[in-house]
N, CA, C and O atoms as CSV, one atom per row, in Angstrom:
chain,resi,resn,atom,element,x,y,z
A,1,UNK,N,N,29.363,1.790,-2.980
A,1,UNK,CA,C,27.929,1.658,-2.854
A,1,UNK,C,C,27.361,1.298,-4.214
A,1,UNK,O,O,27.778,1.881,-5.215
A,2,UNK,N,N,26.471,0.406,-4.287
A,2,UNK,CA,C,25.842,0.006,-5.324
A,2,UNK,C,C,24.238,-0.130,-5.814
A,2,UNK,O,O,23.678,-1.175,-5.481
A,3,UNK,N,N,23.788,0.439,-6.258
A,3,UNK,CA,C,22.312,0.335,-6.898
A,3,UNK,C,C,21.771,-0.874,-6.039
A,3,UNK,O,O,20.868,-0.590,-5.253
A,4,UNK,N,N,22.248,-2.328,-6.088
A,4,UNK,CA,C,21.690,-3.287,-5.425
A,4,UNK,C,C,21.443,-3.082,-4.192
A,4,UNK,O,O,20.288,-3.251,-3.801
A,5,UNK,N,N,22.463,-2.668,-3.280
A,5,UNK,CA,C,22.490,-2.511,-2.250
A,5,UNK,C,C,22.065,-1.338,-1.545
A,5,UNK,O,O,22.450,-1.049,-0.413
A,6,UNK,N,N,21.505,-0.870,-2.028
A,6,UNK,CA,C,20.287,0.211,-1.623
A,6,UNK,C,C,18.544,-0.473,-1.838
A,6,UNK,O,O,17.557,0.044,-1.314
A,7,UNK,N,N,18.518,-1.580,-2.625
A,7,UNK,CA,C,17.351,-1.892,-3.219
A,7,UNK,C,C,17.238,-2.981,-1.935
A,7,UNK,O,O,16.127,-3.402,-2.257
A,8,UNK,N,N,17.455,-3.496,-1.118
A,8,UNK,CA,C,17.498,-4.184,0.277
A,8,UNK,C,C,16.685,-3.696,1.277
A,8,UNK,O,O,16.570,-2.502,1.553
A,9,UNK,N,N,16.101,-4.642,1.842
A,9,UNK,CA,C,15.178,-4.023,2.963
A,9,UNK,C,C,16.276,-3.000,3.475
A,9,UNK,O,O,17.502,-2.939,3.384
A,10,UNK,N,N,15.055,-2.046,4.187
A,10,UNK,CA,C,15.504,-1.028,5.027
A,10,UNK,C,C,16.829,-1.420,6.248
A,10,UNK,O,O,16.810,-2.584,6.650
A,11,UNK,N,N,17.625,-0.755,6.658
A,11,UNK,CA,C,18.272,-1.062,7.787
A,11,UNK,C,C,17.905,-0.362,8.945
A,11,UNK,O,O,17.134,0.583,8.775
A,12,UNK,N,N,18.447,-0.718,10.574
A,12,UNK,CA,C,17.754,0.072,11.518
A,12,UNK,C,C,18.312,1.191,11.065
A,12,UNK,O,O,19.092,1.441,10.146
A,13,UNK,N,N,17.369,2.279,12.480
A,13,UNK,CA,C,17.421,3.405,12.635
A,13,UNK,C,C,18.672,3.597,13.145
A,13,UNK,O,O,18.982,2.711,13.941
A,14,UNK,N,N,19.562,4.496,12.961
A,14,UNK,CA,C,21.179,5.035,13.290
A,14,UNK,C,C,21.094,4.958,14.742
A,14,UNK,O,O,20.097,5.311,15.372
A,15,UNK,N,N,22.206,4.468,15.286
A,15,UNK,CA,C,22.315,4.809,16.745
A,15,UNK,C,C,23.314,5.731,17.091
A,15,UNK,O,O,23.378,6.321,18.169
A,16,UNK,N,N,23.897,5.813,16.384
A,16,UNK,CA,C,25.252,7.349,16.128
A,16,UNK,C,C,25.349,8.144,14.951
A,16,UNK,O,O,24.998,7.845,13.809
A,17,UNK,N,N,25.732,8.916,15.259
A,17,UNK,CA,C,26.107,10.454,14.646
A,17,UNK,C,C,26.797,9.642,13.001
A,17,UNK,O,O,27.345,8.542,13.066
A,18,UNK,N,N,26.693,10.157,12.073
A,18,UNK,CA,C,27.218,10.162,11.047
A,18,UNK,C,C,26.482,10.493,9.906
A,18,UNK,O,O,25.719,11.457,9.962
A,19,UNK,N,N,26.618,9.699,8.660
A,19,UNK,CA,C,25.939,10.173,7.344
A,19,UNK,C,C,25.836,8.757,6.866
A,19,UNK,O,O,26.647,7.831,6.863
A,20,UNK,N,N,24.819,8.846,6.535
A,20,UNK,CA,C,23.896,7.773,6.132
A,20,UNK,C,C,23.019,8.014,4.903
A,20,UNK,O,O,22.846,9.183,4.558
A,21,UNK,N,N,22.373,6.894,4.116
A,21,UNK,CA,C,21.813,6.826,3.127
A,21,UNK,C,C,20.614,6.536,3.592
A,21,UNK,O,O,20.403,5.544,4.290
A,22,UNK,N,N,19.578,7.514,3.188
A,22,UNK,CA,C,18.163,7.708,3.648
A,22,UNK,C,C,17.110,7.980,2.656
A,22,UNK,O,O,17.566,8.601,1.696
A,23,UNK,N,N,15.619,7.674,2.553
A,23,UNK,CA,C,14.728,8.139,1.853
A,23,UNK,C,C,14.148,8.770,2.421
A,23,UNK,O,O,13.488,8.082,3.200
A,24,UNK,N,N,13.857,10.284,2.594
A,24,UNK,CA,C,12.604,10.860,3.399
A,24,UNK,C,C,11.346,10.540,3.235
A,24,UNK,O,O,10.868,10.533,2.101
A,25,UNK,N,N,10.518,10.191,4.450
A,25,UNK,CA,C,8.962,9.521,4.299
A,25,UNK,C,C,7.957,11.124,4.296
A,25,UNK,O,O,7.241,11.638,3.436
A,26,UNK,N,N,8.360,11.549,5.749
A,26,UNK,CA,C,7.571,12.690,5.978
A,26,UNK,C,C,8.508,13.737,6.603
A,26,UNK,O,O,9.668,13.520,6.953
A,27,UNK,N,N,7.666,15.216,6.720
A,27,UNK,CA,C,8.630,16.198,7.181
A,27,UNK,C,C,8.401,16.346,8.415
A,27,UNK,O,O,7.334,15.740,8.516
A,28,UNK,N,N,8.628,16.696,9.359
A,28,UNK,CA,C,8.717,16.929,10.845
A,28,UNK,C,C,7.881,18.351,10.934
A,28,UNK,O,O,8.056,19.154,10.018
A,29,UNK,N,N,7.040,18.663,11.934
A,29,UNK,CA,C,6.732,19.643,12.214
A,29,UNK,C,C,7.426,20.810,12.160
A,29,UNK,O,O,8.501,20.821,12.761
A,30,UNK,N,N,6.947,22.180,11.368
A,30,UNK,CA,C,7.683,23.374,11.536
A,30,UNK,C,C,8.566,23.315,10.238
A,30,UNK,O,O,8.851,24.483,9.976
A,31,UNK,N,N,9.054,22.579,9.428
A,31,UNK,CA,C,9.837,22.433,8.453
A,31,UNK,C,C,8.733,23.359,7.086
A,31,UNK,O,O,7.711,22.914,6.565
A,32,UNK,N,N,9.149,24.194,6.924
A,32,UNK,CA,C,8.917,25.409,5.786
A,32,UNK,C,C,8.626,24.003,4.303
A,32,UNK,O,O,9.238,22.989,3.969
A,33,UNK,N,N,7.561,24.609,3.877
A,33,UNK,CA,C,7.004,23.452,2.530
A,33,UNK,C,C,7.446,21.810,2.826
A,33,UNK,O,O,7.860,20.956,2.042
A,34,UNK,N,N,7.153,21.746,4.407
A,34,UNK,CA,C,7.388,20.801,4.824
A,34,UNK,C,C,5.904,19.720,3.813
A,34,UNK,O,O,6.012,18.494,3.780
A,35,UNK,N,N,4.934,20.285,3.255
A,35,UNK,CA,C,4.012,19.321,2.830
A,35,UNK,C,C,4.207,19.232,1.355
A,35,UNK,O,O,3.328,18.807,0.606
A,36,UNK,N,N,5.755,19.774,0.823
A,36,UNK,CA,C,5.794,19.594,-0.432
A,36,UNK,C,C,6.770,18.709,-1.067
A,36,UNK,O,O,6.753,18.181,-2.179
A,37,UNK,N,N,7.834,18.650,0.114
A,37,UNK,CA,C,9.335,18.216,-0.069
A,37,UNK,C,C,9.153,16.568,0.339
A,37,UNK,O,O,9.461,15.793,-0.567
A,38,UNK,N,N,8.856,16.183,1.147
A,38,UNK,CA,C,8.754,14.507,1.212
A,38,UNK,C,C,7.188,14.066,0.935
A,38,UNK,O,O,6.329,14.745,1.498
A,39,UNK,N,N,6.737,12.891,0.043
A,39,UNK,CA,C,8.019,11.442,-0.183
A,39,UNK,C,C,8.841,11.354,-0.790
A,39,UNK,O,O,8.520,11.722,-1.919
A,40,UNK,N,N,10.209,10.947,-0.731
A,40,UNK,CA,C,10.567,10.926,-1.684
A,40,UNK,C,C,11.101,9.197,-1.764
A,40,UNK,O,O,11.128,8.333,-0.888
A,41,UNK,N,N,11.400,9.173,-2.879
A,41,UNK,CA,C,11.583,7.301,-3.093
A,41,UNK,C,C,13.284,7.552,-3.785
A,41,UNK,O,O,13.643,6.709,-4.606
A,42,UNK,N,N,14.063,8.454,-3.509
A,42,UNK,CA,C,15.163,8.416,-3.880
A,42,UNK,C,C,16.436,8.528,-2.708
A,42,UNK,O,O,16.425,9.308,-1.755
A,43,UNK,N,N,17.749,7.344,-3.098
A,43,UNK,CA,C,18.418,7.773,-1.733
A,43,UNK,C,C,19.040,8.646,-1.677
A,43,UNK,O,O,19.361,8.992,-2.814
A,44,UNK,N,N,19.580,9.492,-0.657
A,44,UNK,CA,C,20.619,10.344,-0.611
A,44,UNK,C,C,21.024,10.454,1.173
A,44,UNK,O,O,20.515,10.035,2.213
A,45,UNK,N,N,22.285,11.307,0.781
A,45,UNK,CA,C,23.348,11.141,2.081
A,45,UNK,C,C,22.967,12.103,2.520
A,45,UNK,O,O,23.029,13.215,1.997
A,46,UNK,N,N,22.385,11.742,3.842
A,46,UNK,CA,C,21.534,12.617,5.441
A,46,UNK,C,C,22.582,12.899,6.193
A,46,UNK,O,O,23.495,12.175,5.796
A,47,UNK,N,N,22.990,13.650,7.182
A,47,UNK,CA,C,23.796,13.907,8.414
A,47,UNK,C,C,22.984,13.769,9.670
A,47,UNK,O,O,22.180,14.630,10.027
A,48,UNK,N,N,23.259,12.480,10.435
A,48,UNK,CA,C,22.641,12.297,12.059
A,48,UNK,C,C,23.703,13.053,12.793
A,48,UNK,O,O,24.915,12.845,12.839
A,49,UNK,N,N,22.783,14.214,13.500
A,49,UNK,CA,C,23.608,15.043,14.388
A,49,UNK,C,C,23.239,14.308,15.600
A,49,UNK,O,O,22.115,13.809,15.650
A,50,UNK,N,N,24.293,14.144,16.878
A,50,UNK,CA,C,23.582,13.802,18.311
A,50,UNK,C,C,23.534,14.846,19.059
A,50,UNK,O,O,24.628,15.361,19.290
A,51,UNK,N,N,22.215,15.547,19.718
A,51,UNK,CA,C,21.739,16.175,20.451
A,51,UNK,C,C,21.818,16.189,21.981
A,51,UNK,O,O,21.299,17.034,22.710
A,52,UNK,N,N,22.598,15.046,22.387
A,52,UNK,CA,C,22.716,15.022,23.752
A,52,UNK,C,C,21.576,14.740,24.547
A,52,UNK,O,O,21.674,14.808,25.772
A,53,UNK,N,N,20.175,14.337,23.833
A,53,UNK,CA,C,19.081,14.140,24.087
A,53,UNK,C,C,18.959,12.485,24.516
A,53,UNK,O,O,19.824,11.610,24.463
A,54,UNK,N,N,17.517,12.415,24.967
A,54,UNK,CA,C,17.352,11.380,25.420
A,54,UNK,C,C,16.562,10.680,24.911
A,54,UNK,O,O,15.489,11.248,24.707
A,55,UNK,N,N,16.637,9.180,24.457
A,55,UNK,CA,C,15.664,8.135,23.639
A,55,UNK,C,C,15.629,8.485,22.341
A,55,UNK,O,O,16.614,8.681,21.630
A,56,UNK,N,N,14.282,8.579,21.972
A,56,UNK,CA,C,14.265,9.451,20.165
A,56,UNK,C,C,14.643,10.686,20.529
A,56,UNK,O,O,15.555,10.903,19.730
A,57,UNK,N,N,14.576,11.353,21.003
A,57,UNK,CA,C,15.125,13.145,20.890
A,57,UNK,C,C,16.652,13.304,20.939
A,57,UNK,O,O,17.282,14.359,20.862
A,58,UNK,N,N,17.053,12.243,21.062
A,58,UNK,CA,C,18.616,12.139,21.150
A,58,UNK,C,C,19.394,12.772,19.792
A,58,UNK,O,O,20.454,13.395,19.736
A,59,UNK,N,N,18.448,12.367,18.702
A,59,UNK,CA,C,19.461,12.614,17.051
A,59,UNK,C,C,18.207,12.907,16.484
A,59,UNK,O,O,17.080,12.426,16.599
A,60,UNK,N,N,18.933,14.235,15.553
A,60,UNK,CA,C,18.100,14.905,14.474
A,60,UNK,C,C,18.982,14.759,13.282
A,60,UNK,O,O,20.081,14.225,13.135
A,61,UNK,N,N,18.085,15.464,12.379
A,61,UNK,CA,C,18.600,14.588,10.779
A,61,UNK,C,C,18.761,15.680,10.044
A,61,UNK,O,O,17.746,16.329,9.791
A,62,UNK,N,N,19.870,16.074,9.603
A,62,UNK,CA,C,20.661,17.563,8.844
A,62,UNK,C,C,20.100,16.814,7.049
A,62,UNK,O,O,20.676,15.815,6.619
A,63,UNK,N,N,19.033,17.457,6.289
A,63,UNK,CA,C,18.918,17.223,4.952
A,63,UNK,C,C,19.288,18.592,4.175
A,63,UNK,O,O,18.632,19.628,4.279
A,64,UNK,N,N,20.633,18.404,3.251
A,64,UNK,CA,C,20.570,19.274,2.545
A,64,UNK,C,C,19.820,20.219,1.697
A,64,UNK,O,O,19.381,19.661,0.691
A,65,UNK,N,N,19.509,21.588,1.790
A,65,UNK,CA,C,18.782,22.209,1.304
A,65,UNK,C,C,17.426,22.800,2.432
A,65,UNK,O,O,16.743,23.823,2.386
A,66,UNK,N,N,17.439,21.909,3.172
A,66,UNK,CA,C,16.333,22.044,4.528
A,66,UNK,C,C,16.735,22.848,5.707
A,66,UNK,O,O,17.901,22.767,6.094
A,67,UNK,N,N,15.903,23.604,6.307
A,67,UNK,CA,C,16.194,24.739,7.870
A,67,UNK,C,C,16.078,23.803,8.526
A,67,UNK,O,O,16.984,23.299,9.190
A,68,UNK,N,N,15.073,23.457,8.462
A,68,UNK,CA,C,14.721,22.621,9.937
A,68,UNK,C,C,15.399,21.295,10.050
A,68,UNK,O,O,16.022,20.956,9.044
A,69,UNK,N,N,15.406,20.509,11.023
A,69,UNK,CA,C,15.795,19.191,11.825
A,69,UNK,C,C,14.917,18.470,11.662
A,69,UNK,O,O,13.766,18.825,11.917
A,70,UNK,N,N,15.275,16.965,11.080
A,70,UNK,CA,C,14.217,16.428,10.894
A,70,UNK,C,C,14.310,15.361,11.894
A,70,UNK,O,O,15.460,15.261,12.321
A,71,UNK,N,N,13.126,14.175,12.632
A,71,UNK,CA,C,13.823,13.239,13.475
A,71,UNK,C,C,14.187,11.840,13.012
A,71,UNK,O,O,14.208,11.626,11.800
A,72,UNK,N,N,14.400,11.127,13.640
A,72,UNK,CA,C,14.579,9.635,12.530
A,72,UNK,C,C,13.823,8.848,12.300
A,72,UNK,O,O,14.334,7.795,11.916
A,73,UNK,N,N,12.415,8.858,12.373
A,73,UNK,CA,C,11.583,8.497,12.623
A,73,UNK,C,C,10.700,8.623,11.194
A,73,UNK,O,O,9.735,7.930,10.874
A,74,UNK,N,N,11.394,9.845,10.342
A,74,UNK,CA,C,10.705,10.847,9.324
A,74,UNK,C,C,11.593,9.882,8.394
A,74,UNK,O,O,11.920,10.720,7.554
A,75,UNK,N,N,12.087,8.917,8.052
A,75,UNK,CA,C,13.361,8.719,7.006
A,75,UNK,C,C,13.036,6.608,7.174
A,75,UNK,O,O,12.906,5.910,8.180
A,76,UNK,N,N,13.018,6.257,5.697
A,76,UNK,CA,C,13.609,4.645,5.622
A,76,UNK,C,C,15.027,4.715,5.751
A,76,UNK,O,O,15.538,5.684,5.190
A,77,UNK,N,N,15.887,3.836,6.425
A,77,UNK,CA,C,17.129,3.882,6.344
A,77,UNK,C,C,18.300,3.047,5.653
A,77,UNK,O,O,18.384,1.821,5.725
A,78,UNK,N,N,19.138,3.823,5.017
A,78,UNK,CA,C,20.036,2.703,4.431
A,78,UNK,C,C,21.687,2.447,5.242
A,78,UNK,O,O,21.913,2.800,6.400
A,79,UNK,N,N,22.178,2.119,4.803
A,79,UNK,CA,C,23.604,1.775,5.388
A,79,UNK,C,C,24.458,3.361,5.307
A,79,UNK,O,O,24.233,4.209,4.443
A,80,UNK,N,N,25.423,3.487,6.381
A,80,UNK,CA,C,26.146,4.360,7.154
A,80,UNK,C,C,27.057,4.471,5.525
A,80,UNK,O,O,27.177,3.630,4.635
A,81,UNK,N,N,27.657,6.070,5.656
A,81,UNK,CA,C,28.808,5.845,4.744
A,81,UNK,C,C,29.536,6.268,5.245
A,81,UNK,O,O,29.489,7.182,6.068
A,82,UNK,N,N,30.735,5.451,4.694
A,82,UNK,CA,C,31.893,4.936,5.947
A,82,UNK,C,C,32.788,6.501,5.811
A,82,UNK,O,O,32.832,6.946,4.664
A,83,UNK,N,N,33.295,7.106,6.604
A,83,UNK,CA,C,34.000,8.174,7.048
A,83,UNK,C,C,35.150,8.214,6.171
A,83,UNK,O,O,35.952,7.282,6.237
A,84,UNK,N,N,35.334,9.124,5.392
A,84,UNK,CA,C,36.873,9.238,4.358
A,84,UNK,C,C,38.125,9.484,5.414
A,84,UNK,O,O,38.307,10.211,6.390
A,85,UNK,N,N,38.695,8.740,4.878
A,85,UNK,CA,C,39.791,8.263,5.999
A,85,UNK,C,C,41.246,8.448,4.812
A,85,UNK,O,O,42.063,7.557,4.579
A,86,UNK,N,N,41.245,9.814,4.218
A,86,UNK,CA,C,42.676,10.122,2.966
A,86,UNK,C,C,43.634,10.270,3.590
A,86,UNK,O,O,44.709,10.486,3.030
């Protein structure tokens, strides 16, 4: 991964489960100092959990350091990082 390639328009929203490179926009309802912690303009590696849900409620967004679930809706998105495969 490279500095450049984060500086690229946004990519879509995840359609599967994995870890991805994300900027948080806003916090999701119920999220504790949820009005203190996003925007942020920096990337870092999110976890898309799938919920078994349907449409948007399908996948919530695991941010380190955070209780709550955020949805994908709350995040610019960058490219998937690819699964360590040692």
């Amino acid at each position: 991964m490279t500095a450049g390639s984060l500086s690229r328009p946004a990519h879509p929203m995840p359609d599967q489960k994995g870890h991805y490179w994300a900027k948080w926009r806003i916090a999701s309802d119920g999220t504790r100092d949820g009005d203190e912690l996003p925007p942020s303009n920096k990337w870092e590696i999110v976890q898309v959990n799938d919920n078994n849900g349907e449409e948007m409620m399908r996948f919530t967004v695991s941010v380190p350091g955070v209780e709550a679930a955020q949805w994908l809706d709350c995040f610019v998105w960058g490219p998937r990082v690819p699964e360590y495969r040692g």
